[in-house]
N, C-alpha and C positions, 0 to 999 in steps of 0.2 A: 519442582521446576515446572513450568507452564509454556506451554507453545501459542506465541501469540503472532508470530509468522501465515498459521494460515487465517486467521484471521484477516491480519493486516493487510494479506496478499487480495484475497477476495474483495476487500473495500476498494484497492487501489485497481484491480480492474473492473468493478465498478463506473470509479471516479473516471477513468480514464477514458473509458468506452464512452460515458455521457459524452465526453470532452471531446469525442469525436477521433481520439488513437483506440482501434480497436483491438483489447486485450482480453485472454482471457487469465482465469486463475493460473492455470499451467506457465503460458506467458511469464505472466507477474513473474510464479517462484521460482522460474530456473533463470530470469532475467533482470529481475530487482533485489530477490531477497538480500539482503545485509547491508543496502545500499541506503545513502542518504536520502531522502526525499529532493533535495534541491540536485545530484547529480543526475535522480531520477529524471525531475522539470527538466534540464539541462538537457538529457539524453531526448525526450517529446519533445521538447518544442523545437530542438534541431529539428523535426519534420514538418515545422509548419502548424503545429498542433498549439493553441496556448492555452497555460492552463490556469491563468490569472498572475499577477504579480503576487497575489495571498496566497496562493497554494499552499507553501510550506505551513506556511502559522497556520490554515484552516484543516490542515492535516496533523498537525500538534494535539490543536485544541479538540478536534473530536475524537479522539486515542480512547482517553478517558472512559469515554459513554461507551466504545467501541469492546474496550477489555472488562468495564463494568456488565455486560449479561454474558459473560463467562469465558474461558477460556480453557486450555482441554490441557489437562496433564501430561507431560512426557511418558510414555509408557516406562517402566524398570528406571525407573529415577527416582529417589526419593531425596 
């Protein structure tokens, strides 16, 4: 089993802070993790904040590249 939450979590404050909603990683995971991406959009741009009509898809599509240089084992999981 693989944890790809902080991974995920890290890119989307990232994306977000570019975008002008300032988050950090902490933010993100007690605040998006398990969430959809479009409830996520939903939830930013209720403030004013836009994060394109592509968000979702361009958040899809770079998943991929994002879990392709690695992703960290669950500890005592097998």
């Amino acid at each position: 089993l693989v944890d790809t939450e902080n991974l995920a979590n890290r890119r989307l404050a990232e994306w977000l802070s570019t975008a002008g909603y300032p988050a950090s990683f902490e933010y993100c995971r007690k605040n998006f993790s398990g969430r959809s991406m479009v409830s996520v959009q939903k939830e930013v741009e209720a403030t004013g904040v836009s994060l394109g009509v592509d968000f979702v898809e361009r958040w899809n599509a770079g998943l991929p590249d994002l879990f392709a240089h690695g992703v960290e084992a669950v500890p005592y999981v097998r």
